[in-house]
C-alpha positions as CSV (number, residue, x, y, z in Angstrom):
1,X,-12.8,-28.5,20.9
2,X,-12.1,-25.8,18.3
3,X,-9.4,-23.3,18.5
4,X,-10.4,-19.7,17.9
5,X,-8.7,-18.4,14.3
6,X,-6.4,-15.4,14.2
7,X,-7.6,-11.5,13.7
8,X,-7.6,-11.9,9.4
9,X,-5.6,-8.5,8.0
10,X,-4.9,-9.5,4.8
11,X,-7.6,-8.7,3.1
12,X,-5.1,-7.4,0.0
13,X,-4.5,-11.2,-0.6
14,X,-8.3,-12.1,-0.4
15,X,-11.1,-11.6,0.8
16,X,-14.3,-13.6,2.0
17,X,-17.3,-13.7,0.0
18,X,-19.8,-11.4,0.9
19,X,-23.0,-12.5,2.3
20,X,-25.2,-10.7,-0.2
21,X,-22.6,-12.1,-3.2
22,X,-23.5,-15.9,-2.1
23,X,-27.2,-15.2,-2.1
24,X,-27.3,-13.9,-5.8
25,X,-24.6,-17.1,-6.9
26,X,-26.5,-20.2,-5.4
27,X,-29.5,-20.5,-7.4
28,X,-27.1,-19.9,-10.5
29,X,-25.3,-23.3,-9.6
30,X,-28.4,-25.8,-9.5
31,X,-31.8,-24.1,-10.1
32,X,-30.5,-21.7,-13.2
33,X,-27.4,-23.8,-14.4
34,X,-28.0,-23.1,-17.7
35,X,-24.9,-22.7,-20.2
36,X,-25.1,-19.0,-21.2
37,X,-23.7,-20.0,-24.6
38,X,-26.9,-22.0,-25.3
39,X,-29.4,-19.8,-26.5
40,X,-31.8,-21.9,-28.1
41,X,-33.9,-22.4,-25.1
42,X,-34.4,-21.0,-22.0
43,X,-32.1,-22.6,-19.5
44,X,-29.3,-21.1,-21.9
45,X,-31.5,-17.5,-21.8
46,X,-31.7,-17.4,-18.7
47,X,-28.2,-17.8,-18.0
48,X,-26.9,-15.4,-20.6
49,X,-29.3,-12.9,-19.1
50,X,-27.8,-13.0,-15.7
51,X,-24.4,-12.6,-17.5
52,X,-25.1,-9.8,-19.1
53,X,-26.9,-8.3,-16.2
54,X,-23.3,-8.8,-14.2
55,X,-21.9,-7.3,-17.0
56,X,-23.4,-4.3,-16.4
57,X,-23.0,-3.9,-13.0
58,X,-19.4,-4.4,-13.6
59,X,-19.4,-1.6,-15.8
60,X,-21.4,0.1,-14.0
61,X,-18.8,0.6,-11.1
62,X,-15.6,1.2,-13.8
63,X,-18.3,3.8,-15.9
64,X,-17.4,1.7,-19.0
65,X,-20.0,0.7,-21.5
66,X,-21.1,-3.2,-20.7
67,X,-19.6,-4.4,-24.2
68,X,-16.2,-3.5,-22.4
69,X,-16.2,-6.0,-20.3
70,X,-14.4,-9.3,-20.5
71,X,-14.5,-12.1,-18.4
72,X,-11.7,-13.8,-17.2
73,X,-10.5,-16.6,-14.5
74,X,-8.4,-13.4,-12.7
75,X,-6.3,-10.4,-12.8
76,X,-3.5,-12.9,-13.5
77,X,-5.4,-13.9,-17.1
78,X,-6.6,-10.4,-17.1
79,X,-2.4,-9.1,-17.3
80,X,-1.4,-11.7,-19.6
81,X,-4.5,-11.4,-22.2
82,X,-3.9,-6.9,-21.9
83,X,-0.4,-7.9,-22.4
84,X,0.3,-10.2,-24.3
85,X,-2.6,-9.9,-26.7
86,X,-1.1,-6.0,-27.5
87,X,2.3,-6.3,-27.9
88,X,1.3,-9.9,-30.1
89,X,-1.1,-7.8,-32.3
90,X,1.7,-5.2,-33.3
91,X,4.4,-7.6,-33.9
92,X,1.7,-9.6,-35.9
93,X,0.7,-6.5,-38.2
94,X,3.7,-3.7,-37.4
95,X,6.8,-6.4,-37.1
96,X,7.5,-4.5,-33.8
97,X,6.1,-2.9,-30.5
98,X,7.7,-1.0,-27.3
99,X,5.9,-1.3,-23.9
100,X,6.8,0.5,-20.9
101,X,6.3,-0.7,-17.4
102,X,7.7,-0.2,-13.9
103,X,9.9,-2.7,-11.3
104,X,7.0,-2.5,-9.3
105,X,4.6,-4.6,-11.1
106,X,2.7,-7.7,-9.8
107,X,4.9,-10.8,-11.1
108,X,2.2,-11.4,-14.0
109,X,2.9,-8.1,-15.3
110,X,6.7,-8.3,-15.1
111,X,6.7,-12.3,-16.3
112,X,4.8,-11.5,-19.4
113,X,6.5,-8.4,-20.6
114,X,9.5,-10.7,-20.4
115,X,7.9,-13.2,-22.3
116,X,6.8,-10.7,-25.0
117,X,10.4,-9.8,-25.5
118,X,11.2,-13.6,-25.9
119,X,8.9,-13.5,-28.8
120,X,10.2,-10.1,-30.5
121,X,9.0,-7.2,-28.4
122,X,10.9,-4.0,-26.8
123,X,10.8,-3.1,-23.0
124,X,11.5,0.0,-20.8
125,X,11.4,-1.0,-16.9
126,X,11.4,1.7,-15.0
127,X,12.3,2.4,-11.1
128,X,10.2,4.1,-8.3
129,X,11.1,6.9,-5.8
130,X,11.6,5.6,-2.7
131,X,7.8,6.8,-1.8
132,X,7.4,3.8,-4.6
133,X,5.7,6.3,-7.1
134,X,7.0,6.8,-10.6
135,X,8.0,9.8,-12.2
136,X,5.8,11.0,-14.9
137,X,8.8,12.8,-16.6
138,X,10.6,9.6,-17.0
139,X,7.6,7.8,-18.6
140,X,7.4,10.4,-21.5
141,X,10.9,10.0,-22.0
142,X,10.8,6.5,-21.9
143,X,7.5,6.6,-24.5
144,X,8.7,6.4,-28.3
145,X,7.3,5.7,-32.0
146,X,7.2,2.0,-31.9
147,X,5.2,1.9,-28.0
148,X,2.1,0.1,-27.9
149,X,1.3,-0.1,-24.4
150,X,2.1,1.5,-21.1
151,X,1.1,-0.8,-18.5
152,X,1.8,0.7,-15.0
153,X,-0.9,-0.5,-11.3
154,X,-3.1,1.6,-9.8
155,X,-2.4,0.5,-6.4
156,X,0.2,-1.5,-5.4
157,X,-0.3,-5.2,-3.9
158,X,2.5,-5.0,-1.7
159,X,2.8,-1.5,-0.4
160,X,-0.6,-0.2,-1.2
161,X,1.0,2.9,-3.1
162,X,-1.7,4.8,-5.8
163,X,-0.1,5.6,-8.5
164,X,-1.1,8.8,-10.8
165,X,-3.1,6.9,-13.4
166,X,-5.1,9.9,-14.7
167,X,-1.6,11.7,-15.5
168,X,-0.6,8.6,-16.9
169,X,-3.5,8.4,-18.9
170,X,-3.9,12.0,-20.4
171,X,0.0,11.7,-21.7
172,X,-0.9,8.0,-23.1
173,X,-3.9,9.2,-25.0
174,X,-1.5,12.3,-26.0
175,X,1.2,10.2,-27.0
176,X,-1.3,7.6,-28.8
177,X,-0.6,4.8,-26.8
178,X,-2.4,2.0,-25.0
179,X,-2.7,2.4,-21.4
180,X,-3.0,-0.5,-19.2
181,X,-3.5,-0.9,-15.3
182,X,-3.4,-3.9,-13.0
183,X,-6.4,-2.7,-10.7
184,X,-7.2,-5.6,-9.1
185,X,-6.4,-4.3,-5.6
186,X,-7.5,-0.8,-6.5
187,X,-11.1,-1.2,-7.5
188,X,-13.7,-1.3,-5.1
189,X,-11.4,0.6,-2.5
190,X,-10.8,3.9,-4.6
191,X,-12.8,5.2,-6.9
192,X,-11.7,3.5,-10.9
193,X,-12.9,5.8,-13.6
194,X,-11.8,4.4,-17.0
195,X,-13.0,7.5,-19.0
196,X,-11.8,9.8,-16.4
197,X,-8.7,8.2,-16.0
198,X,-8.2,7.2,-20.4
199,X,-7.9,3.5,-19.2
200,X,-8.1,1.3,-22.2
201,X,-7.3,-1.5,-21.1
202,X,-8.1,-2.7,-17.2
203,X,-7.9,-5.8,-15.1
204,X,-9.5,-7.0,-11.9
205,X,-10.5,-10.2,-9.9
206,X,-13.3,-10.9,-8.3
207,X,-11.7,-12.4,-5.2
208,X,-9.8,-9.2,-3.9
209,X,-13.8,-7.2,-3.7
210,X,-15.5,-10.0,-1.8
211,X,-16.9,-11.7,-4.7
212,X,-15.8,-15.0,-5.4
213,X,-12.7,-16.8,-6.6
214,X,-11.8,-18.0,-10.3
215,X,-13.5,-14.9,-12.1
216,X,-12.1,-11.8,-12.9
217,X,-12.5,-8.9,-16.2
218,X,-10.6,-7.4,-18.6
219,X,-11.9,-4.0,-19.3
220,X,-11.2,-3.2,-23.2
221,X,-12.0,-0.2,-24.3
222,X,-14.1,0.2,-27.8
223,X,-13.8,3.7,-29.0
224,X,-11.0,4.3,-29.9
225,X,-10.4,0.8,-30.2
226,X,-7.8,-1.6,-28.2
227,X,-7.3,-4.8,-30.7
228,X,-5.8,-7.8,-28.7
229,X,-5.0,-11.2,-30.0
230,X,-6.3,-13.9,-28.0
231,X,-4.4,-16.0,-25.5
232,X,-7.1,-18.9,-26.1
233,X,-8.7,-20.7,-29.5
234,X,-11.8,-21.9,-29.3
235,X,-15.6,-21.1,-29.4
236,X,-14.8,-17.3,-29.1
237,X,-17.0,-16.0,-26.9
238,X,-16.7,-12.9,-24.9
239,X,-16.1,-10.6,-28.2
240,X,-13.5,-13.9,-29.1
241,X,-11.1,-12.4,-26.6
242,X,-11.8,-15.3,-24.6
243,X,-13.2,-18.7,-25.5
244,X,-14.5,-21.0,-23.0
245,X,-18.2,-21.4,-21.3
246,X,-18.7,-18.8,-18.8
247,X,-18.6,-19.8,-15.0
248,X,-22.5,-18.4,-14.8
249,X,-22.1,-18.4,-11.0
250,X,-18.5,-17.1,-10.7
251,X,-19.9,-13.9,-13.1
252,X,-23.1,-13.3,-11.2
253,X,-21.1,-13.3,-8.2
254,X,-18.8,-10.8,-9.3
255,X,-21.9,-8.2,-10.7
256,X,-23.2,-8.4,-7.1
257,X,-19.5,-7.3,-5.4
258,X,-19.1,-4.8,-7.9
259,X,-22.6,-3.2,-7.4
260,X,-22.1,-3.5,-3.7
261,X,-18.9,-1.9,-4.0
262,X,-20.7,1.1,-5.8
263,X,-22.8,1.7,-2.9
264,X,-20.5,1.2,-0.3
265,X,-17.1,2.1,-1.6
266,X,-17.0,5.9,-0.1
267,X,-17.8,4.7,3.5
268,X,-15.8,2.1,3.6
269,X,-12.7,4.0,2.6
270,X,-13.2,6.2,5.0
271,X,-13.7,3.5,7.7
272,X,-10.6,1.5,6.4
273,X,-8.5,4.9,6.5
274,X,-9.8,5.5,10.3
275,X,-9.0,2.0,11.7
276,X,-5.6,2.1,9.5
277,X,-4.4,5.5,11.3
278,X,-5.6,4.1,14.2
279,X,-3.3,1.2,14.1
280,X,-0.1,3.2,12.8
281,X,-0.8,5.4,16.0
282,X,-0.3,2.4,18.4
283,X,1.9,0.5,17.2
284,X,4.2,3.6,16.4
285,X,3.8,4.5,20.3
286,X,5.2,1.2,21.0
287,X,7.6,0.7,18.2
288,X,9.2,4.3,17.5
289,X,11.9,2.6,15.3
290,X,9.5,1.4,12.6
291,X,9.2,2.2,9.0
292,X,6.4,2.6,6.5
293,X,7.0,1.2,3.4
294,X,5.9,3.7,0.7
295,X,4.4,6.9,0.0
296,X,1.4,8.1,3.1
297,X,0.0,10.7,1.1
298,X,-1.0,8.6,-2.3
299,X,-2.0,5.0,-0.7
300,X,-4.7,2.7,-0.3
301,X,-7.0,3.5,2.6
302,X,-6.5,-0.2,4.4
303,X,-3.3,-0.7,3.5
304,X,0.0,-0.8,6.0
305,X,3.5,-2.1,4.8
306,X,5.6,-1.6,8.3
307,X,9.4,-2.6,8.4
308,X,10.8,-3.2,12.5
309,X,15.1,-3.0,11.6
310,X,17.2,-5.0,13.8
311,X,14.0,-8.1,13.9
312,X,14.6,-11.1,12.7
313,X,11.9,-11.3,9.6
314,X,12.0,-15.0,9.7
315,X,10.8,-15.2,13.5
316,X,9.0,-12.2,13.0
317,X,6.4,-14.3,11.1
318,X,6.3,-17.4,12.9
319,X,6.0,-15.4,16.0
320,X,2.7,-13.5,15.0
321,X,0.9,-16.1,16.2
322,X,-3.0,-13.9,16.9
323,X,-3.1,-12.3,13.5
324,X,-2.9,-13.2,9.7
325,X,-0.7,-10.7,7.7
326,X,2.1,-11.6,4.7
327,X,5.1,-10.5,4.2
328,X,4.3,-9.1,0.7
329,X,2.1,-11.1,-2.5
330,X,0.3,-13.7,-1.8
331,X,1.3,-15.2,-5.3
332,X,5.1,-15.0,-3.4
333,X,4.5,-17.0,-0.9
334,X,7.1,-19.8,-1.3
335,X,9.6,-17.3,-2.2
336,X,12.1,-16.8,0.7
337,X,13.7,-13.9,-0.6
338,X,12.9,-10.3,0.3
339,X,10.7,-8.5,-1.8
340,X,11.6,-7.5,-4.8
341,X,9.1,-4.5,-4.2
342,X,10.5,-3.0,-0.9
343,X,13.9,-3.7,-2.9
344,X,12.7,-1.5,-5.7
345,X,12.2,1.5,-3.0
346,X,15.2,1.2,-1.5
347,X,14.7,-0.8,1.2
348,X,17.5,-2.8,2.6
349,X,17.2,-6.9,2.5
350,X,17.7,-7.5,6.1
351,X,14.7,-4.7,6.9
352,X,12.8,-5.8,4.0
353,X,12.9,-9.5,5.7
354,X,11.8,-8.1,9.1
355,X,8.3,-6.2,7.2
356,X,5.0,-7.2,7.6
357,X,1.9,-6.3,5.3
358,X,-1.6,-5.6,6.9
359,X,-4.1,-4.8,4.8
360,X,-7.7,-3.9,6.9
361,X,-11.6,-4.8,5.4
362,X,-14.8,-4.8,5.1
363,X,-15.5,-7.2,8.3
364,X,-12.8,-5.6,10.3
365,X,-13.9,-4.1,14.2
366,X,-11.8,-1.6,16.1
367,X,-11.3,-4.1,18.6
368,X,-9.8,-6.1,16.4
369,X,-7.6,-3.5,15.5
370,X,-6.7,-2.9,18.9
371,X,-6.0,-6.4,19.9
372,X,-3.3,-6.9,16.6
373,X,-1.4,-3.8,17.5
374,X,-1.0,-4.6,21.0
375,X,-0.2,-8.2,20.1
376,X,2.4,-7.1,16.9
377,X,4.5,-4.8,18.8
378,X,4.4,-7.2,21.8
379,X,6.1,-9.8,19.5
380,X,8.4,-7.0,17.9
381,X,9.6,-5.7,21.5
382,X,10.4,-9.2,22.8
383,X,12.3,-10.4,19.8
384,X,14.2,-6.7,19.6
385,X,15.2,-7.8,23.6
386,X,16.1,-11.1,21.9
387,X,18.3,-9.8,19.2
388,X,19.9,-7.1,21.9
389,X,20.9,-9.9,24.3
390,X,21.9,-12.2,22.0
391,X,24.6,-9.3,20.1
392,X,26.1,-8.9,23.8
């Protein structure tokens, strides 16, 4: 007897692996398992052949030259190598280096700017508007002579909030800083252009765009140049950003999401948008009191953060027993405190414990949507009746 698996909307902590993306990664794991670092004969050509082809179809999607393109285990590595490997290059050769960030960052962001100060470096944190967008007056002020690097998200993992990175990029390049962006939950659900945008220095993983776990990139840009120091000695592959032997699978796996995603990205927006709206609509006829978490306007097109005041958060979550959605990260999960992101925008701890993040995909159905509204504000209503009774 099996028992039938919750509606999945939480598709900002990951994704399954699309179909297509499994086809092109199976032969690369016992027909082609060549070492792509073994060029000698062909096993090893083989293999660096389909790496460089996924290298391309990375870039393809970010319209970055292929030589741009980094691999990495994640957007965790990704953050840390953009990072660290900046602000370690100044103090190395300058003796000092500024970066500017924002309270908002995914943990890896915050946790190595802080470890870059540890080791020498200057930081300027700063806050959101409650709409959890920053104010591009406040980063020029906060830019100054010794900055290296702005690193601010394109989207946000908790309340799906888009952030201006082409203003932020035009007044980096003006400035003559670097300009680095956690997109890992941004590409492949709005349109990443590094030139566009003056990215230089960009990180995704694989597993947020249906491609496969344990492989993510590190865009760097070439002209004008980003210079890093490594996070990792060894044989120095990938442009000696990044030694190790290249998961030949893992990368193939994430070419395939990415070109995929090039294809597919504008209808699926649009599709994630509709069923999105369509969601907010009923659950806000049933719920009138809720709140959405961050800005409408400048957010990700699957992407709901929804607070229910006066609901206990704790019960909340055991109680939503038909559908799988967080409470904010995924890399959080054992944290029982509220978010330090709905903190950040204002939100109070008690309503920040009682919020729920839904994020909608590629797989979702409109009846699935249908069936997780009624069964979320079902849950909501009866543990409001709960909390009503029980303050009598």
């Amino acid at each position: 007897m099996t028992t039938e698996l919750p509606i999945y909307l939480d598709f900002q902590a990951t994704t399954p692996v699309d179909s297509r993306v499994m086809d092109a990664m199976v032969p690369w794991f016992d027909v082609h398992f060549g070492n792509s670092g073994s060029i000698q004969h062909q096993h090893g050509q083989e293999a660096e052949a389909a790496v460089e082809h996924a290298r391309g179809q990375v870039a393809a999607l970010l319209n970055a030259d292929p030589r741009e393109i980094v691999f990495t285990s994640g957007a965790t590595e990704s953050n840390n190598l953009a990072i660290k490997g900046a602000l370690a290059f100044h103090l190395k050769h300058h003796g000092r280096a500024h970066v500017v960030t924002c309270t908002t960052e995914h943990k890896c962001v915050l946790e190595s700017v802080a470890a870059m100060e540890a080791m020498g470096a200057t930081a300027t944190v700063l806050p959101v508007g409650d709409d959890g967008l920053l104010d591009i007056g406040a980063l020029s002020s906060a830019i100054r002579e010794e900055t290296v690097l702005v690193s601010i998200m394109a989207a946000n993992n908790e309340i799906g909030v888009l952030q201006p990175i082409e203003e932020i990029g035009a007044l980096c390049r003006e400035r003559g800083v670097w300009f680095h962006t956690d997109a890992a939950q941004a590409v492949a659900k709005v349109p990443v252009d590094v030139d566009a945008a003056k990215i230089d220095l960009l990180s995704i993983s694989g597993h947020k765009i249906y491609g496969p776990k344990g492989i993510g990139v590190l865009y760097v840009r070439r002209r004008p140049r980003v210079r890093l120091e490594p996070l990792f000695s060894g044989g120095g592959q990938e442009r000696g950003l990044r030694s190790g032997t290249l998961p030949v699978p893992l990368c193939v796996g994430l070419g395939a999401a990415c070109e995929i995603a090039a294809y597919e990205l504008q209808e699926e927006g649009a599709k994630a948008a509709a069923m999105r709206d369509r969601f907010l609509t009923k659950i806000r006829a049933e719920i009138p009191s809720m709140i959405v978490n961050g800005s409408m306007e400048h957010r990700l097109p699957g992407n709901l953060n929804l607070s229910f005041p006066g609901v206990d958060g704790a019960r909340l979550l055991d109680s939503l027993t038909r559908i799988s959605v967080s409470s904010g990260s995924a890399c959080l999960s054992d944290d029982v405190e509220p978010s330090y992101v709905l903190r950040a925008i204002g939100v109070a701890d008690p309503v920040a414990a009682a919020s729920v993040r839904m994020s909608i995909g590629r797989t979702t159905t409109e009846a699935e949507v249908d069936e997780a509204a009624a069964h979320l504000a079902q849950v909501v209503t009866s543990l409001s009746a709960a909390a009503t009774m029980a303050a009598e």
